[in-house]
MMTF fields as JSON, N, C-alpha, C and O atoms, coordinates in Angstrom:
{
  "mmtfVersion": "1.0.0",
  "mmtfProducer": "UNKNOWN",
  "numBonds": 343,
  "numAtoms": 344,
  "numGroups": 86,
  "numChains": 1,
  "numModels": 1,
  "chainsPerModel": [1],
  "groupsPerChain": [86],
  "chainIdList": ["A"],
  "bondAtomList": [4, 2, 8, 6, 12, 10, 16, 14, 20, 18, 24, 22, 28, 26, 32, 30, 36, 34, 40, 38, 44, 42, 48, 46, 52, 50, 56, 54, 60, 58, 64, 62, 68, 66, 72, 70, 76, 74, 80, 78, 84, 82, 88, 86, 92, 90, 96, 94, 100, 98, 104, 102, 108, 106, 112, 110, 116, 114, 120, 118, 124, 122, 128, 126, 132, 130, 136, 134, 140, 138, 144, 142, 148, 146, 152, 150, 156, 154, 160, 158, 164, 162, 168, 166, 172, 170, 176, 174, 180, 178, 184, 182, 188, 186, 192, 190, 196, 194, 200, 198, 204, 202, 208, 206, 212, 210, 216, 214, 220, 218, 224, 222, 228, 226, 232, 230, 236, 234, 240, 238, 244, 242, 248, 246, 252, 250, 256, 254, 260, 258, 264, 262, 268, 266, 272, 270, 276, 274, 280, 278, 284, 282, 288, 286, 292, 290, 296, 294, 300, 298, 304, 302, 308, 306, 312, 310, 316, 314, 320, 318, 324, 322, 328, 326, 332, 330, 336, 334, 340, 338],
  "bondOrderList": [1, 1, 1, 1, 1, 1, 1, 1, 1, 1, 1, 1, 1, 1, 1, 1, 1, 1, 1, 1, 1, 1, 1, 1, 1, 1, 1, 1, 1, 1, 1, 1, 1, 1, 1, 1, 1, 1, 1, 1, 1, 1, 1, 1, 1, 1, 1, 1, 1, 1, 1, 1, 1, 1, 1, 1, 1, 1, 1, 1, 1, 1, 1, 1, 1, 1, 1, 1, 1, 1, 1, 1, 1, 1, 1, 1, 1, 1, 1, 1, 1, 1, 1, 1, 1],
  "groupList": [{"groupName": "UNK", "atomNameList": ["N", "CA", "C", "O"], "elementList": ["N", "C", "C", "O"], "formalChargeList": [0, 0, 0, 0], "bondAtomList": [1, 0, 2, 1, 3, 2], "bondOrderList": [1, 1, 2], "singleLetterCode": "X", "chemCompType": "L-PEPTIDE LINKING"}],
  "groupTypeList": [0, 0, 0, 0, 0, 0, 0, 0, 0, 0, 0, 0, 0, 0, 0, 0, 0, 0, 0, 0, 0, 0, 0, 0, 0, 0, 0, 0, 0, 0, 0, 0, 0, 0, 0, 0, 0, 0, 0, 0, 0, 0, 0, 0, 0, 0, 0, 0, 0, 0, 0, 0, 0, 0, 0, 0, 0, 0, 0, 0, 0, 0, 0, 0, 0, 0, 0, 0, 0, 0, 0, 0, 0, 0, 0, 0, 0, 0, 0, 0, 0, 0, 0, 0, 0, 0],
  "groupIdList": [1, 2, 3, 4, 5, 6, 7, 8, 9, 10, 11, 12, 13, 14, 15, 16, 17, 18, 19, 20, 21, 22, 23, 24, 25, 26, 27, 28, 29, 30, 31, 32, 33, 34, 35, 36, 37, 38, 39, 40, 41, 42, 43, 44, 45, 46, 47, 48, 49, 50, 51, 52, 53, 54, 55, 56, 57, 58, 59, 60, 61, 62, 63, 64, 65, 66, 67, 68, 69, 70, 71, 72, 73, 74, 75, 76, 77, 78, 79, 80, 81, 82, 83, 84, 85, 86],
  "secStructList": [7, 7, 7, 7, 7, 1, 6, 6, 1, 7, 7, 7, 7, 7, 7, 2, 2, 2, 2, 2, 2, 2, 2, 2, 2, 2, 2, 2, 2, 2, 2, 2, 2, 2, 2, 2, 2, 2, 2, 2, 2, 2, 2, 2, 2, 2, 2, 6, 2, 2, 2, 2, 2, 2, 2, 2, 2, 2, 2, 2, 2, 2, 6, 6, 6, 1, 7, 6, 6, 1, 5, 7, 6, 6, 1, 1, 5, 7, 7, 1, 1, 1, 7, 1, 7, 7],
  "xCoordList": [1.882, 0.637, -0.05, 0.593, -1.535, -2.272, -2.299, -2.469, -1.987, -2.494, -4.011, -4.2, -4.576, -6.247, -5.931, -5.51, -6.161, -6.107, -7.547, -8.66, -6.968, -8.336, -9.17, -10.279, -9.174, -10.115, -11.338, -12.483, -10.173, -10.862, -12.031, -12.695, -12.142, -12.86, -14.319, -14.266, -15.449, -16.294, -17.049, -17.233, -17.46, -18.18, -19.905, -21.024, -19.333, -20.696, -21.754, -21.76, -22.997, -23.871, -25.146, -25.508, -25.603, -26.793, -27.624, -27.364, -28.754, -29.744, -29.998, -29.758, -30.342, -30.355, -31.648, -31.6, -33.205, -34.381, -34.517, -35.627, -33.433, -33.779, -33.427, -34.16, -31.518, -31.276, -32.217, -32.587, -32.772, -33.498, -34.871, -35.273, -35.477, -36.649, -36.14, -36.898, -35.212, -34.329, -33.845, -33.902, -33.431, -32.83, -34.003, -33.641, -34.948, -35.601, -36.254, -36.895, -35.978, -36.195, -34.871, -34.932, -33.861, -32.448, -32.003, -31.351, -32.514, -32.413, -32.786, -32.101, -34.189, -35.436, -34.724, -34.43, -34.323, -33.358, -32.638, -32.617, -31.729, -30.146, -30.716, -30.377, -31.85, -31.948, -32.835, -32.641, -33.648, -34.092, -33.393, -33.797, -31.871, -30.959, -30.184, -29.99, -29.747, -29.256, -29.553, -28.832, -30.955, -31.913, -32.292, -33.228, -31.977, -32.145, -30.888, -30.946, -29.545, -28.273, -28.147, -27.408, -28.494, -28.579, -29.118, -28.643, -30.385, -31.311, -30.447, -30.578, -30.125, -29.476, -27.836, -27.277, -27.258, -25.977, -26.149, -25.314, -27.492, -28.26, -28.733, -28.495, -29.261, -29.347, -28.706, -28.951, -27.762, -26.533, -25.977, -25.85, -25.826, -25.085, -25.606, -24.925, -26.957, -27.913, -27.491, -27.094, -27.695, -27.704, -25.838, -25.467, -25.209, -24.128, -23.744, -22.953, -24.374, -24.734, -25.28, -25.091, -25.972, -26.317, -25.85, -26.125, -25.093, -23.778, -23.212, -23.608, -22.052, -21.539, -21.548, -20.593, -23.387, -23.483, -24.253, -24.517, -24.376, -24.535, -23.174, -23.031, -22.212, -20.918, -20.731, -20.707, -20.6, -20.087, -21.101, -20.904, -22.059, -23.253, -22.778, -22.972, -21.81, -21.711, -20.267, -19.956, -19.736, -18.567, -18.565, -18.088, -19.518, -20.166, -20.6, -20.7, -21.285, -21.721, -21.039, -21.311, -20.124, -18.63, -17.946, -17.741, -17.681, -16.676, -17.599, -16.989, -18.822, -19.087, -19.615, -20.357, -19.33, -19.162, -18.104, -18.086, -16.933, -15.746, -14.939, -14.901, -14.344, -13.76, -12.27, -11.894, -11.547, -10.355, -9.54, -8.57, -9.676, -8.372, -8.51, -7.952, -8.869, -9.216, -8.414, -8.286, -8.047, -7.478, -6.08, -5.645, -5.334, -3.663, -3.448, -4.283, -2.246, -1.842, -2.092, -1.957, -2.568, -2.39, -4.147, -4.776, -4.442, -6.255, -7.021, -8.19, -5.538, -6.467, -6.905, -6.247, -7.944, -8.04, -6.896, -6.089, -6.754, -5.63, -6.274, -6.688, -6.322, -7.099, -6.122, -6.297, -4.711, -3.939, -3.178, -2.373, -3.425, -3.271, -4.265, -4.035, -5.081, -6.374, -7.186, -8.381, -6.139, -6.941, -7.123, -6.433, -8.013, -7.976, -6.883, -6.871, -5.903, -5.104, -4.258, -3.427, -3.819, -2.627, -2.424, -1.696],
  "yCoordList": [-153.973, -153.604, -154.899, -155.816, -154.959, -156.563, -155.941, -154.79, -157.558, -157.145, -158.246, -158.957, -158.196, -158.713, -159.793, -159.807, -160.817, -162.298, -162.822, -162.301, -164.093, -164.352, -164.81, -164.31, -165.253, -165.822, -164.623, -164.628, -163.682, -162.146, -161.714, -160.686, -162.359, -161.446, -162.321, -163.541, -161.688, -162.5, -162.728, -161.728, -163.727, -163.715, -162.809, -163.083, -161.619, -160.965, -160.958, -160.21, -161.687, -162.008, -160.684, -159.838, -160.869, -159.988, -160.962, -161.635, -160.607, -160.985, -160.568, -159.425, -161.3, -161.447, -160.807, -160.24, -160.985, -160.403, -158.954, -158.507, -157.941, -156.65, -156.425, -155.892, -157.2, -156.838, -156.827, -155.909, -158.421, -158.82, -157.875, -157.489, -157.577, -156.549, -155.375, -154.752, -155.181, -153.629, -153.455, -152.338, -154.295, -154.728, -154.33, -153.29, -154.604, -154.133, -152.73, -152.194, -152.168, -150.665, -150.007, -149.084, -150.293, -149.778, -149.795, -148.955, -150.983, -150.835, -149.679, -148.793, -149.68, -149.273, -148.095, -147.474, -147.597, -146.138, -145.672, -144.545, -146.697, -146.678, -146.14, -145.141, -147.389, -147.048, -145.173, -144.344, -145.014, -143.948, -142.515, -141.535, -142.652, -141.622, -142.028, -141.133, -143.314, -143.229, -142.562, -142.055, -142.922, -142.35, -141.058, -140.68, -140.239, -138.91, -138.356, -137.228, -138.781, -138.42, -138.53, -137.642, -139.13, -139.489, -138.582, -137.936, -138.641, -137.6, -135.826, -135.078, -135.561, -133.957, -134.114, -133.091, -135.561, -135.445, -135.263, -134.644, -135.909, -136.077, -134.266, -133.701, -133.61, -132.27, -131.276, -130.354, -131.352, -130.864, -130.995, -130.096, -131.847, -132.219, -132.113, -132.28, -131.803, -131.606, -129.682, -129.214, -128.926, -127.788, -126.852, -125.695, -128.063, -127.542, -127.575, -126.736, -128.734, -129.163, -127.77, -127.518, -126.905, -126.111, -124.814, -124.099, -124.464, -123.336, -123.7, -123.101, -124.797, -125.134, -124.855, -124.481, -125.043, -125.068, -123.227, -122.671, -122.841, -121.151, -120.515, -119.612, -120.977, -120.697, -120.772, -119.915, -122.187, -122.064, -121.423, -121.139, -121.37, -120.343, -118.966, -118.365, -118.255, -117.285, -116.916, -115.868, -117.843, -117.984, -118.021, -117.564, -118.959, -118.691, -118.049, -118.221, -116.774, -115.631, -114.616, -113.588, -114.756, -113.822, -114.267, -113.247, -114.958, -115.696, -114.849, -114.227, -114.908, -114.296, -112.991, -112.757, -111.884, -110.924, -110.141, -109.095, -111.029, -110.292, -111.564, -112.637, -111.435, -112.461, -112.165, -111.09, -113.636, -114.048, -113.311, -113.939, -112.119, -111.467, -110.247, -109.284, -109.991, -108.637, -109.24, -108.543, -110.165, -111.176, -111.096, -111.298, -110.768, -111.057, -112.641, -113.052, -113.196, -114.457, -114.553, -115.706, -113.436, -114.055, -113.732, -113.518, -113.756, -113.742, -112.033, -111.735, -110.97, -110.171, -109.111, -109.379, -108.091, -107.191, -106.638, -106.248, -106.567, -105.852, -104.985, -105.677, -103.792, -103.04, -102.334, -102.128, -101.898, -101.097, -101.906, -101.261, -102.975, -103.52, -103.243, -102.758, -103.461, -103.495, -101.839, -101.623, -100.815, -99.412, -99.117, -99.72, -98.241, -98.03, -96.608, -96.079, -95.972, -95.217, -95.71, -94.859, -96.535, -97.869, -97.583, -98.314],
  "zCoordList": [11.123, 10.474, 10.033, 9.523, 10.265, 10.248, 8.752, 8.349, 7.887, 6.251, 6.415, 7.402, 5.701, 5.388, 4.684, 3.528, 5.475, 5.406, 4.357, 4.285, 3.595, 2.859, 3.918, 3.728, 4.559, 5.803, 6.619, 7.07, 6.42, 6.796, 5.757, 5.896, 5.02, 3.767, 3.98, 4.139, 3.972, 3.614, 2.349, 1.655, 1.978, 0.893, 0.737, 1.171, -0.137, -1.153, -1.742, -2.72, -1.474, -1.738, -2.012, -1.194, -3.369, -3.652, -4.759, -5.756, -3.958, -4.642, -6.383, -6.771, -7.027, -8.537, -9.192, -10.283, -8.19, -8.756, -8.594, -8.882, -8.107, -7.893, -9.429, -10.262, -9.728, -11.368, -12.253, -12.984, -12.104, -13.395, -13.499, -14.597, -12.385, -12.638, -13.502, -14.245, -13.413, -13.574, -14.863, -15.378, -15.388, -16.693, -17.653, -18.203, -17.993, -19.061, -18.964, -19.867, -17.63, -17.675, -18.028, -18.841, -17.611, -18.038, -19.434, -20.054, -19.823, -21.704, -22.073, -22.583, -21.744, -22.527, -22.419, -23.44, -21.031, -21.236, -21.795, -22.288, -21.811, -22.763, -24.374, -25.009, -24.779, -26.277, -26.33, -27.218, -25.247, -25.697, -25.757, -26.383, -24.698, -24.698, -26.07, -26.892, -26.336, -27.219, -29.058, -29.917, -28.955, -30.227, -29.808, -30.512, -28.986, -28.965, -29.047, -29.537, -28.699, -29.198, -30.583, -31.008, -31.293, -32.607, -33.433, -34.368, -32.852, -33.571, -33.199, -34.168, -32.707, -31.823, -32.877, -33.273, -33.2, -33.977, -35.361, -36.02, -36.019, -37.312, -37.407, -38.475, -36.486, -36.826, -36.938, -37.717, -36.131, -36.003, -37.699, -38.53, -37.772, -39.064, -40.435, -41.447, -40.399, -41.247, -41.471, -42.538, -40.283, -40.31, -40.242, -40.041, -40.516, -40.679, -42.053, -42.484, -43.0, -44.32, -44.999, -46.189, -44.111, -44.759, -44.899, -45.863, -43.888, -43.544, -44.524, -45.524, -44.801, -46.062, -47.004, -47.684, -47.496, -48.908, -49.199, -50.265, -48.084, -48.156, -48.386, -49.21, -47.678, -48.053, -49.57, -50.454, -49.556, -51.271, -52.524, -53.705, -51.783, -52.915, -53.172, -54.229, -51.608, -51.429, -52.303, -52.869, -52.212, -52.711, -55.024, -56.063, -54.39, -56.295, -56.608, -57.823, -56.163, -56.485, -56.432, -57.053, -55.733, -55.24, -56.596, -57.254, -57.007, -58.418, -59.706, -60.576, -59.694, -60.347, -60.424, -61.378, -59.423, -59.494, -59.896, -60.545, -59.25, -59.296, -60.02, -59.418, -61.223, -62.233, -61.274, -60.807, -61.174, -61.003, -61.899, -62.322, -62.309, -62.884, -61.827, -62.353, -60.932, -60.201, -58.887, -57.881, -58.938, -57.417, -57.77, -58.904, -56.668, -57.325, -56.225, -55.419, -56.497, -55.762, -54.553, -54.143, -53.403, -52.109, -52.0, -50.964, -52.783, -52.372, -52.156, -51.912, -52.411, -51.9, -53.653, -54.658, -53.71, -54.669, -54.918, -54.074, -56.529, -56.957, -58.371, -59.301, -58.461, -59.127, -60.098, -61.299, -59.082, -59.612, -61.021, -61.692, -61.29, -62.582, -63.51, -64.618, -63.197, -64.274, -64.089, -64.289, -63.656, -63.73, -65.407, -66.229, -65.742, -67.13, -67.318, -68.429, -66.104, -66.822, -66.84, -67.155, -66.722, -67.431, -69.01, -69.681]
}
């Protein structure tokens, strides 16, 4: 089996002015995908900020409907303590 001799190989040559034209359009790309990922992770995160804090509103209004003596240890209603024919 012939293996590929360095002699075999030729040297690769490309021209440099196709890059350099190219280069300040390829930025210009990079930064504008990049500042629109940003902006789409910034909203994202904004509107999950707000699930959160509806949660814990919901949760604070839940606390004060129903007082922590109506809850037994594993989180669920327990009434049959606090019935009034006790």
């Amino acid at each position: 089996m012939p293996y590929l001799q360095a002699r075999d190989v030729h040297q690769l040559a490309l021209p440099a002015l196709p890059f350099s034209i190219m280069m300040p359009a390829l930025s210009l790309l990079l930064v504008f995908r990049t500042n629109t990922a940003y902006s789409r992770w910034n909203e994202a995160r904004t509107l999950w900020g707000g699930v959160v804090n509806s949660c814990r509103n919901v949760v604070r209004q839940s606390n004060t409907f129903f007082p922590v003596r109506f809850f037994c240890f594993f989180g669920t209603l327990s009434f049959s303590e606090h019935s009034p024919t006790h």
